[in-house]
N, C-alpha and C positions, 0 to 999 in steps of 0.2 A: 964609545958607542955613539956621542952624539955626534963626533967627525965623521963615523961610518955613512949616519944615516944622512948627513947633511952629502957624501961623493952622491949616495944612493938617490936621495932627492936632484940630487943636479943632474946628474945622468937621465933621469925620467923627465928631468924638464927639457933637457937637450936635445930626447929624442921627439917630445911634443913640439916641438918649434918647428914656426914654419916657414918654407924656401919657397922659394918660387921660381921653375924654371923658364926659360925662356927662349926663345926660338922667332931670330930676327934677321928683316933681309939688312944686308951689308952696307946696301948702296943706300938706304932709304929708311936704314931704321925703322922700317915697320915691322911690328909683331906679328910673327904666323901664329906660333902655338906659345901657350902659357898654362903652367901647372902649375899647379898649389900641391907639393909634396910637405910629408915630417919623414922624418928619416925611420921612423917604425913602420911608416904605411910604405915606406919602399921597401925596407927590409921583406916586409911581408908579402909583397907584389914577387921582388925577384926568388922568395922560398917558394912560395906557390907555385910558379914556371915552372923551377927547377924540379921540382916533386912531378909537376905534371909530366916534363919532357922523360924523365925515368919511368914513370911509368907506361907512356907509349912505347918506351923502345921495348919496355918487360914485355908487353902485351905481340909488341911484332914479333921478337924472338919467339916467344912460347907458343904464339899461336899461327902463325906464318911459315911458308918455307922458307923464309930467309937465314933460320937457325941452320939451317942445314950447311951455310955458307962459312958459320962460326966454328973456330975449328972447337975438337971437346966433343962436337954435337953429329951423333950418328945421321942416317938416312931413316924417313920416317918408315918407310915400306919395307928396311930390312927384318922388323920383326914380324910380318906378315911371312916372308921370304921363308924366316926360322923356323914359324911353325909349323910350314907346306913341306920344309925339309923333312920336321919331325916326325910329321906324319908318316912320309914317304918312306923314311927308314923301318919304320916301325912295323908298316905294312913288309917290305925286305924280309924284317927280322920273320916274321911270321911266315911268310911263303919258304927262305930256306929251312925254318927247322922245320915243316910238312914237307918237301922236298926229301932234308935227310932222313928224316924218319920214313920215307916210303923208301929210301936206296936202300937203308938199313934191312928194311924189314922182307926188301925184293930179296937182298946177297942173303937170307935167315932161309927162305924159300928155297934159292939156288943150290944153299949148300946142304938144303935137305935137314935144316936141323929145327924146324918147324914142325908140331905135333898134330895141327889143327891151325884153322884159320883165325880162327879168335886170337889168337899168339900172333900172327902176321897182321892182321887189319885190329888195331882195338878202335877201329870206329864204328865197328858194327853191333855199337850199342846205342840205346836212347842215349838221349842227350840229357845228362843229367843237372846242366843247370838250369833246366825249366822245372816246376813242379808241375805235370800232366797229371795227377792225381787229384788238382781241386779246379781242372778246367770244366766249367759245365758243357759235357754234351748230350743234356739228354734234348729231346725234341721241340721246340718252339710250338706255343698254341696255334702259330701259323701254319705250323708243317702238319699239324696233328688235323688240322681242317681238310687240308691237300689230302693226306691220307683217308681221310672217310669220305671224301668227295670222291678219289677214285674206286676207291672198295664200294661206292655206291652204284657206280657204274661199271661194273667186273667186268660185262661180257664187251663193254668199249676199250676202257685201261686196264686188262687185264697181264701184269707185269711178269708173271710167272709162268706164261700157260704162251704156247705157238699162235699169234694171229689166225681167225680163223675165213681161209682163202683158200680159194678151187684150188684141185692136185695140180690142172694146167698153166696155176697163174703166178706167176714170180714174187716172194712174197719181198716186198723192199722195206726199210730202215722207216720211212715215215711210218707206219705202222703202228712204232712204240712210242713210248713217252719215256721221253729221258727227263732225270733229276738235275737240278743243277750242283756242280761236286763244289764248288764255291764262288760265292758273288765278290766282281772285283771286277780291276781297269783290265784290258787285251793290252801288254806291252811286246808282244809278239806273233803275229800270224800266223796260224795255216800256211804252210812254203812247201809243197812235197818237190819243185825245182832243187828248193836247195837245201834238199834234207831235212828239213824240220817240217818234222807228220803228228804235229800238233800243238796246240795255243801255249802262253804263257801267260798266268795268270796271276796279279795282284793284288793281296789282300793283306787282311790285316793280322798282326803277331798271335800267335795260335789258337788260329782260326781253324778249327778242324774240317778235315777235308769228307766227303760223303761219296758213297757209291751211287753212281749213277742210273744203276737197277739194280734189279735183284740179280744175284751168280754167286761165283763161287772165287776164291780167292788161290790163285791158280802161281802166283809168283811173290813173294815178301822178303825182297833180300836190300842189300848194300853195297854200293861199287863205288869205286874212285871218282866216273863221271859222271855218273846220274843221284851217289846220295842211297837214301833211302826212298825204294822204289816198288811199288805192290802194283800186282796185275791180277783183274777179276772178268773172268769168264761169262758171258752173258748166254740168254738165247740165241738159239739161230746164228751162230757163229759170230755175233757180236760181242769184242774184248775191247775194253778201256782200262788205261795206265793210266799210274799216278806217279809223278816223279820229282824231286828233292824236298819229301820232308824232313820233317827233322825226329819225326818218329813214326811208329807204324802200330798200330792198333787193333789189328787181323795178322792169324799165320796161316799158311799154306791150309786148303782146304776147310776152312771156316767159310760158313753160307752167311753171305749178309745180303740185306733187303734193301730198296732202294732208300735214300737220306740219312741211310746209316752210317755212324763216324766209323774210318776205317784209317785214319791218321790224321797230324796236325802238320799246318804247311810248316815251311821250313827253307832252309838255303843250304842243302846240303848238297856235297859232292862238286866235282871241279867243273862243269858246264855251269855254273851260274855266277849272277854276279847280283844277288839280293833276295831277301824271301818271298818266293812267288810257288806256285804249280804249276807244272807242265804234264797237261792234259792232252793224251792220247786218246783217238775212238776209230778201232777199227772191225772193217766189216768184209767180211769173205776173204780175212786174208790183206785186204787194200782200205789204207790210211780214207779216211775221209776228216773232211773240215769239223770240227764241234759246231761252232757257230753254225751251221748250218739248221742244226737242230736243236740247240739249245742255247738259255740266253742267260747271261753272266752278270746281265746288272742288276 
């Protein structure tokens, strides 16, 4: 034990001693540099380096494109790539099996062994992953003011009853007061150039939609391109549609009053690409602008 401790002791003096290096010109003997080194304070000078220089290469790989250079080491961007793939397919997956299921259910038609439509379309039901049974639509303290303000002034806003204007005078559309059927962005204009005979409107997830007067509800059906779509009959030959929700809240010949819910928006049917309304208002027959007479925000 005590020759152990006597290597042990020598060893720790050996590493405390000190050297001195030196660094001298040739010709001249003169000293440039001089260090007072122990061989534990170099030891420890050249671990520290060496610890340091690893650690910046760790950091440039890992954090740098330079890994990308190292083989092992994928493209950063390819897993962005993966999951724009994933998407993509997914979406695929979804368009053909509505695809097959409409060729299906067209060849069940063709060959006549369809009973009823409900058997060929089963979209022509609610949508039953919402619950529409605890959406509130009863009327806002705001709409309820709107309504006694106009019932205070019947023979001005009066919503039910013909404008009253000479037999000789044309009676025109400013006349009424329309409701607004839901507030939200215009992501699509009035265009009767190029076929589209009314707005597209954004709003927010079942937001229920409202009749813009008083009438009668003259159309509440389901189709491939429009969705779930109710048409209500106004006065004076004024009709306004409603078109892709995703349910319908009135059937054929039900009177609803104006801000009455009459369905909840939706993104139904193959003309659309998100949940919005598509608001029609027409008069004698010929599309006219919403926006013209009423305001959305």
């Amino acid at each position: 034990m005590s020759e152990e401790k006597d290597r042990i002791g020598k060893l720790m003096k050996s590493l405390r001693l000190r050297y001195r290096l030196v660094v001298m010109n040739d010709d001249t003997f003169e000293e440039k540099i001089s260090l007072s080194l122990t061989p534990l304070k170099l030891f420890i000078m050249v671990g520290s380096t060496i610890i340091i220089m690893i650690a910046l290469v760790i950091s440039l790989i890992a954090f740098t494109s330079l890994r990308e250079y190292i083989p092992g080491y994928t493209d950063v961007g390819i897993w962005r790539k993966l999951i724009d793939i994933s998407h993509r397919s997914d979406s695929l997956e979804k368009e053909i099996l509505a695809k097959n299921e409409y060729l299906a259910n067209l060849g069940k038609v063709l060959q006549g062994k369809v009973e009823n439509m409900d058997d060929a379309i089963n979209y022509n039901k609610p949508d039953t992953t919402q619950k529409y049974k605890h959406l509130d639509i009863n009327p806002t303290h705001e709409e309820v003011k709107l309504r006694e303000r106009v019932e205070a002034v019947q023979d001005q806003y009066d919503l039910a009853a013909e404008p009253k204007v000479k037999a000789s005078e044309k009676v025109e559309i400013n006349s009424y007061f329309f409701y607004t059927p839901v507030k939200g962005i215009i992501s699509n204009a009035f265009n009767a150039d190029e076929k589209h005979f009314g707005i597209d409107i954004v709003a927010k997830d079942n937001e229920p939609i409202k009749a813009t007067m008083d009438g009668t509800v003259i159309l509440a059906t389901w189709s491939s391109e429009t969705g779930h779509t109710i048409t209500v009959q106004h006065t004076n030959h004024i009709i306004s549609v409603y078109k892709h929700n995703s349910t319908l809240l009135k059937k054929v010949g039900n009177a609803v009053k104006a801000g009455e819910p009459i369905a909840i928006i939706g993104n139904s049917g193959e003309h659309t690409s998100g949940p919005h309304l598509h608001f029609e208002l027409w008069y004698n027959g010929i599309p006219i602008d919403p926006q013209d007479y009423i305001s959305f925000k």
